[in-house]
C-alpha positions in Angstrom: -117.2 -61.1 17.5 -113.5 -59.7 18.9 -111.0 -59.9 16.4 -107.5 -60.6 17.0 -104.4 -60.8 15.1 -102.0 -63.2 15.7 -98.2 -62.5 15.3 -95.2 -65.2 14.8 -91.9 -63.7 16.3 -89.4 -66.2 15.2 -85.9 -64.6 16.8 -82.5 -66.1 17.2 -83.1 -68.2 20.6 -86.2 -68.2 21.0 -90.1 -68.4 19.4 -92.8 -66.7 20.3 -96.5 -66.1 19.4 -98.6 -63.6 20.7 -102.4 -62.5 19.7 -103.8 -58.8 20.2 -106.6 -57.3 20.3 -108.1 -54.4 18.1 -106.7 -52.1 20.8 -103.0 -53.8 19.8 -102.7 -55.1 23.4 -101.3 -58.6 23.7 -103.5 -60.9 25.4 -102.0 -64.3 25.1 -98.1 -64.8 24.9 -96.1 -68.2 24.3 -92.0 -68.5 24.4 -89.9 -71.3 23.8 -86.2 -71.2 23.4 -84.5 -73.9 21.2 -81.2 -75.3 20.9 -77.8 -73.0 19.7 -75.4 -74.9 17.9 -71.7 -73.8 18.0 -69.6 -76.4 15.8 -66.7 -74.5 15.5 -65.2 -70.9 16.8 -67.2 -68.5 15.0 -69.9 -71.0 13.4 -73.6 -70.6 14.6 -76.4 -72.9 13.0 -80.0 -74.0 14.2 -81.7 -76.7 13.5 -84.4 -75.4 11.3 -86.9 -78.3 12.0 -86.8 -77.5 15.9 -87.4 -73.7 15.0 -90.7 -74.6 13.3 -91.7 -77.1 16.0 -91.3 -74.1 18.3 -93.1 -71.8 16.5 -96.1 -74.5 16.0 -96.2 -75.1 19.7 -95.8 -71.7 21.0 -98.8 -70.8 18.2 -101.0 -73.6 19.4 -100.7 -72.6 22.7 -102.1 -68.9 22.1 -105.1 -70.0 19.4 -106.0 -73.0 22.2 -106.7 -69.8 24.6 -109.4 -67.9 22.9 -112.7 -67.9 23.3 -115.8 -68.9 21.0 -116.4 -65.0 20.8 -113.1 -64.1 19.5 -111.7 -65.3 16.2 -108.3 -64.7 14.5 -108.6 -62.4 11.5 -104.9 -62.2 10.6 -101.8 -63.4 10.9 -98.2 -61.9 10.9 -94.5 -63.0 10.9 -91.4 -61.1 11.8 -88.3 -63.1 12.3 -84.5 -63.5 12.9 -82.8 -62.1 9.2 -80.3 -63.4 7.3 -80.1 -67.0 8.7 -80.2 -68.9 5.5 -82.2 -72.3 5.1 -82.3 -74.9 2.1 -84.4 -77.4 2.0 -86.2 -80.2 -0.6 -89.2 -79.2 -1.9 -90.6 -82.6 -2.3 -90.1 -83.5 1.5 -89.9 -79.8 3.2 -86.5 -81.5 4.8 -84.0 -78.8 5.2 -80.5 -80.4 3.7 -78.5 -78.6 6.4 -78.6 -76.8 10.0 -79.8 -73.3 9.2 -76.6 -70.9 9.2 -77.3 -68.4 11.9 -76.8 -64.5 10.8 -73.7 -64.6 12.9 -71.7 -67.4 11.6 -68.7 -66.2 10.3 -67.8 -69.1 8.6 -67.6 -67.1 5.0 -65.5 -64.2 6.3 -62.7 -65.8 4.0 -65.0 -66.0 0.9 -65.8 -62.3 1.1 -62.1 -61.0 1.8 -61.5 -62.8 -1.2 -64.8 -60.9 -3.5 -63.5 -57.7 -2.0 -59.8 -58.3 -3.0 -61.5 -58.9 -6.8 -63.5 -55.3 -6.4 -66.6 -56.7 -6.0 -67.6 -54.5 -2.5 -68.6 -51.2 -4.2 -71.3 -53.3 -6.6 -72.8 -55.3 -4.1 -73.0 -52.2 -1.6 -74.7 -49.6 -4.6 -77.4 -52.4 -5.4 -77.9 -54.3 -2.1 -77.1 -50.9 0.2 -75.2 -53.3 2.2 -71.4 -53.9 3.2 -70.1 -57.3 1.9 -69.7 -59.3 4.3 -70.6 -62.8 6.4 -73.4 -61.1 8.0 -75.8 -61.4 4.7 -77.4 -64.3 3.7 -75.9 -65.4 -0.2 -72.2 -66.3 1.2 -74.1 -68.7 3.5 -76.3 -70.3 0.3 -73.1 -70.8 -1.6 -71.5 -72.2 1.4 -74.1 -74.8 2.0 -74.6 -75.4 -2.0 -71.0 -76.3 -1.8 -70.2 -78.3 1.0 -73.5 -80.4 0.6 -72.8 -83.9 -1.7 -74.8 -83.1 -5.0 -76.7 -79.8 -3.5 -75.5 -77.4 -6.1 -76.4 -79.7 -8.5 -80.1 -80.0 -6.7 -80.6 -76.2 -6.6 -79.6 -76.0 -10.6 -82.5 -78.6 -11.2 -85.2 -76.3 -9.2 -84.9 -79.3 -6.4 -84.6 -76.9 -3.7 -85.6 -74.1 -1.9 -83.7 -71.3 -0.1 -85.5 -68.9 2.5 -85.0 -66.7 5.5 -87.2 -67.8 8.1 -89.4 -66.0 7.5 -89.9 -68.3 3.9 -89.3 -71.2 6.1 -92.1 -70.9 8.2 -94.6 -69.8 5.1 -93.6 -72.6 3.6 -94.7 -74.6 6.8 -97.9 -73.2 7.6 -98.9 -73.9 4.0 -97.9 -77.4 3.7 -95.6 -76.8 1.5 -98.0 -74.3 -1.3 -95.8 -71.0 -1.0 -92.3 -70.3 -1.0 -91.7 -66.5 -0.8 -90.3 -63.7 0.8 -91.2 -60.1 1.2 -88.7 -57.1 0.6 -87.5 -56.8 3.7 -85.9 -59.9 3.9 -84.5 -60.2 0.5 -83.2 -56.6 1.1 -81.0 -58.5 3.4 -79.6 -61.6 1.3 -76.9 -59.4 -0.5 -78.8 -60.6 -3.8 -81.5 -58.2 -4.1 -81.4 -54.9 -5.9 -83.2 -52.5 -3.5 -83.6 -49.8 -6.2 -85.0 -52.2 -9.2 -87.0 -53.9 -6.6 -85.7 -57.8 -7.8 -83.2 -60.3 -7.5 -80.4 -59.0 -9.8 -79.1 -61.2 -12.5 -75.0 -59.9 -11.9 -75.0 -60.4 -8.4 -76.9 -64.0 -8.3 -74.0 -64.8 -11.2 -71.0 -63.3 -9.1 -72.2 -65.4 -5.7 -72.8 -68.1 -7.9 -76.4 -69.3 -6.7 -78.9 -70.6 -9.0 -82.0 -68.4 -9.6 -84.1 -71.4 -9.3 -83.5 -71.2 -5.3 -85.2 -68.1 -4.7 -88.4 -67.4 -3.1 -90.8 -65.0 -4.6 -90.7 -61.3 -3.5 -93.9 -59.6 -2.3 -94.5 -56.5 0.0 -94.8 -56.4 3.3 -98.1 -55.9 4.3 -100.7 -57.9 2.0 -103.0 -61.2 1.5 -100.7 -63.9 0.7 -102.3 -66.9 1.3 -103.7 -68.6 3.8 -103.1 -71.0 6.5 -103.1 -75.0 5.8 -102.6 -76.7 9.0 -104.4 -79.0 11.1 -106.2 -77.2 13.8 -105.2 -73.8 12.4 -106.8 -73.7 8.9 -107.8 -70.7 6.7 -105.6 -68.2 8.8 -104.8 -65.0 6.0 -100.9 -64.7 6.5 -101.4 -60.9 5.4 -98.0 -59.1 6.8 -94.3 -60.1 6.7 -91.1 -58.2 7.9 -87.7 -58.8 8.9 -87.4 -58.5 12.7 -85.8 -55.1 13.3 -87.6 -53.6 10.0 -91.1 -54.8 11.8 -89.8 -52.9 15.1 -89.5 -50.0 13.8 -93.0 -50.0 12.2 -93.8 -51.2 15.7 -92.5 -48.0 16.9 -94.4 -46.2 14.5 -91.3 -44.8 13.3 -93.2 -43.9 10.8 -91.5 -40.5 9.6 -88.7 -39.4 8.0 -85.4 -39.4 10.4 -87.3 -41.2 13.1 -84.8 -43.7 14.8 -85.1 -46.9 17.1 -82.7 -49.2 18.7 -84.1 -52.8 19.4 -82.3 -54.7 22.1 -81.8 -58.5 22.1 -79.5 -60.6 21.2 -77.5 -58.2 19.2 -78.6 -54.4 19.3 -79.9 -53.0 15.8 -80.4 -49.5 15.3 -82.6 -48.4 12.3 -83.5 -45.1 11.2 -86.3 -44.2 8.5 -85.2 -42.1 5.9 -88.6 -42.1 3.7 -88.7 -42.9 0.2 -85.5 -42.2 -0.8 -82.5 -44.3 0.3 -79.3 -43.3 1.9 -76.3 -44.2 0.8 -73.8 -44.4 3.8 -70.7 -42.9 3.8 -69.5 -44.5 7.4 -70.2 -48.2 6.5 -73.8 -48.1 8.1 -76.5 -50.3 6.0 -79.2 -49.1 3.4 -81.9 -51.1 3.8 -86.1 -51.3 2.9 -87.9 -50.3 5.6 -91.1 -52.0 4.7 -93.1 -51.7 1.3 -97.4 -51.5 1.2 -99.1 -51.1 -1.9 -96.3 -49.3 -4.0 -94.7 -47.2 -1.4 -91.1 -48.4 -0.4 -89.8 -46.7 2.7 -85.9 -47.0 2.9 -84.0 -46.7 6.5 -80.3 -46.5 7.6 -79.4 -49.3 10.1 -75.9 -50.3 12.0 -75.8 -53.8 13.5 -74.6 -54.5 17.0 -73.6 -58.4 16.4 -73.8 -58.6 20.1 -76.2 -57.2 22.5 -78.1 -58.5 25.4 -76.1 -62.1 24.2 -73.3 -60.9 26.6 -75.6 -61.0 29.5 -76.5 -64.5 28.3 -73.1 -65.8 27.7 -72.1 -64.4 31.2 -75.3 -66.0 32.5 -74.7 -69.2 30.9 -71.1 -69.4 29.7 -69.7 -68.0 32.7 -72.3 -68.9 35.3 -72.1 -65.2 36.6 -75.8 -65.6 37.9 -79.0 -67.8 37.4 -81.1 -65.6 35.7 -80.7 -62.6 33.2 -82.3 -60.2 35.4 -80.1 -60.2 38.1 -77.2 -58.4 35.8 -78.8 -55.0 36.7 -78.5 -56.0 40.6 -74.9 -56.9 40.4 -74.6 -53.8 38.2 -75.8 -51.4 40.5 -74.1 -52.6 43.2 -70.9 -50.6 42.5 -71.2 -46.7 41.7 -68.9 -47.2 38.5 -67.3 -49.4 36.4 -63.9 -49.4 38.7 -61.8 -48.9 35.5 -63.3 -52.3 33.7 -63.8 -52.0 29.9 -65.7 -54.9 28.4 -65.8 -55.3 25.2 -68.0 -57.9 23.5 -66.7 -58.9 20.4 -67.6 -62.5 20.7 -68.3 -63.0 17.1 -66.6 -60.0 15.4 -67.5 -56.2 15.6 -70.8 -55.1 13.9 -71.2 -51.6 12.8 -69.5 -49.2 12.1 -65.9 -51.0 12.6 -67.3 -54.1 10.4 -64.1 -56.5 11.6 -64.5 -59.9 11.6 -61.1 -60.9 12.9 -62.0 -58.9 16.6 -62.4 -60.7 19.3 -64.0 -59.8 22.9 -62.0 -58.6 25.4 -62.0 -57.1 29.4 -60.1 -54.4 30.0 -58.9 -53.1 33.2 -58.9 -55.7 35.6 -57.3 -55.2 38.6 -57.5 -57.1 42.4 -60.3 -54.7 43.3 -62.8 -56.0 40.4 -65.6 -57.5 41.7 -68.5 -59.3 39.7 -70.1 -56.0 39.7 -67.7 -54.3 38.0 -68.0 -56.7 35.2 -71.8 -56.8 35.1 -71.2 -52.9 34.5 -68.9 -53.0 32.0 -70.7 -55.8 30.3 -74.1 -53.4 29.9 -72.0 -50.5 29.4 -70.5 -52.4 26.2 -74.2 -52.4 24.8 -74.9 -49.2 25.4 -71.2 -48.2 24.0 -71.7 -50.3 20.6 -75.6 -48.3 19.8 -73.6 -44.8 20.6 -71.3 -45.7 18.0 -73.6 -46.2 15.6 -75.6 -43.1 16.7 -72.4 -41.0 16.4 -72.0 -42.8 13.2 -75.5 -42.1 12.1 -75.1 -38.2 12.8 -72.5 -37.9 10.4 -74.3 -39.6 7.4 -77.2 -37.1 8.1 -75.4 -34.3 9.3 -77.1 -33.5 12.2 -77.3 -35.2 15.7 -80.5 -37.7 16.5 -82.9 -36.2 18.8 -84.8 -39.0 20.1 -84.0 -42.8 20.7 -86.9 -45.2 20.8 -85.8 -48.3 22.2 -87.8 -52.0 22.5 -86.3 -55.5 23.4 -86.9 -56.8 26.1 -83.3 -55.8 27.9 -84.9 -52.3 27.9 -86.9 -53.6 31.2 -83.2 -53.4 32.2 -83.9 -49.2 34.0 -79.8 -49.3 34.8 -79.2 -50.0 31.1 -81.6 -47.3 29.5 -80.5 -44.9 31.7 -76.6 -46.3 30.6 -77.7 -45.6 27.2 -78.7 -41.9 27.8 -75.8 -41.1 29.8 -73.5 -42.4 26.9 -75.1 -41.2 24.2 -76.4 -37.9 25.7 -79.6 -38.2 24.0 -83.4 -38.7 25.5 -84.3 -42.4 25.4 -87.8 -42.9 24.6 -89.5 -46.7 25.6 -92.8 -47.4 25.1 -95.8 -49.2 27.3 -95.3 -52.5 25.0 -91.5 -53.3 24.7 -92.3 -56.1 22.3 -92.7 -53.9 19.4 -91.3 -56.3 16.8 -94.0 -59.0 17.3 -96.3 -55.6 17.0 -95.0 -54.5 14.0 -96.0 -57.5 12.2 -99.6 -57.7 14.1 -99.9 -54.0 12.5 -98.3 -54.8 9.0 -101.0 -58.1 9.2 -104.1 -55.7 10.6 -103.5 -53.0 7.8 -103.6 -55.9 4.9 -106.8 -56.7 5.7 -108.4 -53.8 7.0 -108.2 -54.3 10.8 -106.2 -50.7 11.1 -105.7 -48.0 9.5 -102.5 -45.6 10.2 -104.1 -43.0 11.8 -105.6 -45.5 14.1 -101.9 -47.0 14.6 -100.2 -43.5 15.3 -102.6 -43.3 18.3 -102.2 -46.3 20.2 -98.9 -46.3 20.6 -97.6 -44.7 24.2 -94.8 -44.0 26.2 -94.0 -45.3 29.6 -91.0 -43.4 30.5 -88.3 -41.3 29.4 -84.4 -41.1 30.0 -82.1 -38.7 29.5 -78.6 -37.7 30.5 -77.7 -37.5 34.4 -73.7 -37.4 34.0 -71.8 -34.0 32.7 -69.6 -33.8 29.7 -66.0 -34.7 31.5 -67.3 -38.2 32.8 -68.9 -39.0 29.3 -65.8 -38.0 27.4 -63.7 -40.1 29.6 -66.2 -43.4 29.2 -66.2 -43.0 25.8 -62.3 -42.4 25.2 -61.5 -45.7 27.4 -64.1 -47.7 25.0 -62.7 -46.2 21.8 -59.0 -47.3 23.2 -60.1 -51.0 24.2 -61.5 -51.1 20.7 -58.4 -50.3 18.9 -56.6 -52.9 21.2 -59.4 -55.8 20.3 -59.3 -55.4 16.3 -57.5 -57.3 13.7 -57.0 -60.2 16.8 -57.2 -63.6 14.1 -54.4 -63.4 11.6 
């Protein structure tokens, strides 16, 4: 019998399932994109009841595939972070949209806790900045803006979760609400050195305990499966979507770095079992917890990645498909002058401004749609040099190697970009999906599918990139993006 693990990659357009094998190759893949929801400048929600009627189709479709001599011996989720749910335990009906991780709707809320001097206690627990990004500003928001909800949650009527909570819950019929660290490392309401929500910063939000899921690690049994057709399925590893990349990665040693590419860009960087605290406003985070080892990374979050090629796609009507960005890209030696800077939804790491707006630089008669496709990749590859740059000063010392995952890193024009920005070899593997691997790994390990040594092995390169421009030209990219930067910030009064 051929034993296969199943893996749940619930990201912020789209849902996907894919099974592997024992060797870790994928052998059946589903997608479906659902519906983004845009109710007022800067607001994102989903509607969390589509997301899990994505996720159930896209899962159907793989299981429907095998064959009587395979079975399923595990499954594993890795999903979008920080978008917040709440929902009625009785019925499983959420009360609201789910608030997408980059709604900026509680920007006020949070200039208002820092002006009362609450940043530098939420960052030395959580590891993280306050800010919008995180998910406990968008519980209160909902708790408060909802008739009778706060009320609700006091009485232990409702549930909160990530997504990653929100499909558990689902696939159990409504048995299990909980979390694992990863995710709750990301809610700005769990202590990531006590290892559990913390009492002061549950009172400060003002978010009733009652609401939260249970925390467990990342890679064990947690229960099993309870739906029709898919029935005693061991849900055995859980991890937020960039954490589960860069187990993927096998980034698996101390100072190891990756850089997924999707909708936003999110570089992450293990620092073993001790975590960093930033001194250049990047993230401490958990890495991933099994059995009782915790591994800690640094990360900086690029709010918008390979979205810009989407809203150019789609917003814009630039071209019909995604792909083509690299052909109207490379169809002009340089960026003629264009500086794009895609702050559509604030600026991420390390400039953490949620008033910035995007911006093109630049223009002149002579731009063409090329110039702009340029400049728009060049903006990705800008925002993860930042952080790299950012991420050399907290340790001291430069990073030696990229690995990079997403699919935009099909994109050969935008990883060689990357290299020729950031002056460093980029490193991308045979499988570019490595966050739905990550969790098919996290899942196998649990119930002794893999072992690490086994893990370390299979994963392999398919082709390496490093710098092809000389110092003068890089400087001179990087001083025009540091000066359209400065002209974007502080644009909402």
């Amino acid at each position: 019998m051929s034993k296969l693990i199943l893996a749940l990659d619930q990201g912020t357009t789209s849902s996907r399932a894919i099974l592997y094998n024992q060797e870790s190759e994928p052998i059946h893949v589903a997608q479906k994109e659902f519906q983004q929801i845009f109710p007022e400048p800067g607001w994102v929600e989903h509607d969390a009841e589509e997301i899990w009627a994505s996720q159930k189709a896209v899962m159907h479709e793989v299981v429907d595939k095998i064959s009587a001599e395979q079975t399923i011996t595990a499954l594993g989720i890795t999903n979008q972070r920080e978008t917040t749910v709440i929902w009625e335990r009785s019925s499983g009906k959420p009360i609201y949209n789910a608030i997408v991780w980059q709604d900026r709707r509680t920007a006020d809320y949070c200039e208002e806790l820092k002006a009362a001097g609450h940043e530098k206690t939420i960052t030395d627990k959580t590891g993280l900045l306050l800010d919008a990004y995180f998910s406990a500003t968008k519980i209160r928001w909902i708790l408060n803006h909802v008739d009778g909800a706060m009320e609700r949650a006091e009485k232990g009527e409702l549930a909160f979760g990530t997504i990653d909570s929100w499909l558990v819950w689902n696939l159990t019929s409504g048995k299990q609400h909980i979390t694992d660290v990863t995710n709750a490392s990301r809610t700005m309401l769990y202590n990531i050195h006590t290892l559990a929500w913390d009492d002061e910063l549950i009172d400060l939000i003002g978010i009733p305990r009652a609401i939260l899921p249970e925390v467990r690690t990342s890679s064990e049994h947690y229960c099993d499966t309870e739906l029709s057709g898919l029935k005693n399925i061991p849900i055995a590893g859980i991890a937020g979507d960039q954490q589960a990349a860069l187990f993927g990665q096998m980034c698996i040693e101390n100072e190891m770095a990756k850089c997924t590419y999707g909708t936003g860009c999110f570089l992450v960087m293990n620092t073993g079992e001790t975590p960093v605290q930033s001194k250049n406003k990047l993230l401490t985070t958990i890495g991933w917890q099994i059995g009782d080892k915790v591994t800690y990374a640094l990360e900086g979050s690029v709010f918008i990645g390979g979205a810009i090629i989407q809203w150019l796609r789609d917003g814009l009507d630039f071209f019909d498909d995604a792909a083509e960005s690299e052909d109207h890209a490379s169809s002009v030696k340089d960026n003629g002058g264009v500086v794009f800077v895609p702050a559509l939804t604030g600026l991420g790491a390390p400039h953490w401004d949620s008033s910035a707006r995007g911006s093109i630089f630049g223009l002149t008669r002579g731009t063409t749609k090329g110039h702009i496709s340029r400049a728009a990749l060049e903006s990705i590859t800008f925002q993860v040099s930042d952080v790299l740059d950012t991420m050399a000063k907290d340790l001291g010392k430069p990073v030696n190697e990229l690995r990079v995952d997403g699919g935009a890193t099909a994109n050969n024009l935008l990883m060689q970009l990357q290299s020729d920005i950031s002056d460093i070899p980029v490193s991308r593997p045979k499988n570019l999906e490595t966050t739905a691997l990550g969790a098919a790994y996290l899942a196998g390990l649990a119930v002794g599918l893999w072992d690490m040594e086994t893990l370390k092995k299979q994963w392999g390169e398919d082709r390496k990139f490093t710098a092809s421009i000389d110092a003068d030209d890089r400087i001179k990219l990087k001083r025009n993006w540091q000066k359209a930067i400065e002209r974007t910030k502080n644009w909402l009064d």
